[in-house]
C-alpha positions in Angstrom: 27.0 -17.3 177.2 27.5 -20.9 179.1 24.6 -19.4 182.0 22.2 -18.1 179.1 22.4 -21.9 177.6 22.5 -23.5 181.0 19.4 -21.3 181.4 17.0 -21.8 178.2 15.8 -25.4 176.7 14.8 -26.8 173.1 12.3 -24.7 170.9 10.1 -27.2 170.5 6.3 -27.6 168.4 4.6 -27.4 171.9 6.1 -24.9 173.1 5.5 -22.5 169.7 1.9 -23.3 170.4 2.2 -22.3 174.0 3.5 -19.1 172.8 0.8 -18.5 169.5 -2.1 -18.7 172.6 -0.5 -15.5 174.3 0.4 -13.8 171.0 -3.2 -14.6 169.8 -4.4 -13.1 173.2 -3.3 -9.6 172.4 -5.5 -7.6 170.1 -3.3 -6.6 167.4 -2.0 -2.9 167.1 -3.5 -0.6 164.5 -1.2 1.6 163.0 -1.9 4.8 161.4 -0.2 6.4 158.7 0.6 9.8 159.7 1.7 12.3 156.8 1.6 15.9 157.8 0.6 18.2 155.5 2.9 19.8 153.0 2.9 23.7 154.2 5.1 26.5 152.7 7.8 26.2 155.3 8.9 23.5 153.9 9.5 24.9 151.2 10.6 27.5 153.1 13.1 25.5 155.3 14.6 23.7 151.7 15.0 27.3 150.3 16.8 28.2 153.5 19.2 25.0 153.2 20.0 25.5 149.7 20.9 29.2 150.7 23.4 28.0 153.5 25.1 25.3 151.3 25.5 27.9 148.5 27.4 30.2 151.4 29.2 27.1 152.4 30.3 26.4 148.8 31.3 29.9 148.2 33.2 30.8 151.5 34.7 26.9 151.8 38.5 28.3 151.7 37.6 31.2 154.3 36.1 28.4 157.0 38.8 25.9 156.4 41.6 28.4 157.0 40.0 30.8 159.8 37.6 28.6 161.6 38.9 24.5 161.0 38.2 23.9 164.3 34.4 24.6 164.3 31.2 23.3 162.2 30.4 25.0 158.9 26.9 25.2 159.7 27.8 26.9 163.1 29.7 29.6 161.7 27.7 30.4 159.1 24.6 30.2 161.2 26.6 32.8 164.0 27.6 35.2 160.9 24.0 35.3 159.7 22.6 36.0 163.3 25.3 38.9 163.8 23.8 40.3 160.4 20.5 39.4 160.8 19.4 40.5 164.7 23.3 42.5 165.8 23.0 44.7 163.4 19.5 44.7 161.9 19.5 48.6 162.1 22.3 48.6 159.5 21.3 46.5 156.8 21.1 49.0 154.1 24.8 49.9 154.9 25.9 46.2 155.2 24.0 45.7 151.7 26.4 48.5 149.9 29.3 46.7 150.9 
């Protein structure tokens, strides 16, 4: 701290105005507001969240005692790939269950 104050000097009036000539020198930055539009995946993706935090809710015992150790989320997102793309050419039996 004792080198950064050995370093600087007083804030002065003059030397505010030193520094409003090379701020007033830039041109000032325009700044678009950019809002992507709404699409149905959104509401896709929320649909898709509420669905896994149902899952979450409902299974919460089974994760904490079998898989503590590891994310909710990751679980659940590696059970719904084995179902999904392991065994996609058994989902009618997987259904019955």
């Amino acid at each position: 701290m004792d080198r950064i104050i050995d370093k600087s000097y007083p804030l002065t009036a003059q030397v505010l105005d030193e520094y409003k000539v090379v701020y007033d020198s830039f041109k000032s930055p325009v700044f678009k507001v950019i809002k992507p539009p709404q699409t149905s995946t959104d509401n896709d993706y929320n649909k898709l969240w509420l669905a896994v935090d149902m899952i979450s809710g409902l299974v919460s015992k089974e994760l904490a005692s079998n898989f503590s150790d590891i994310p909710k989320y990751l679980v659940i997102d590696h059970f719904w790939h084995f179902i999904v793309k392991v065994n996609e050419n058994y989902h009618d039996e997987i259904s019955g269950i």
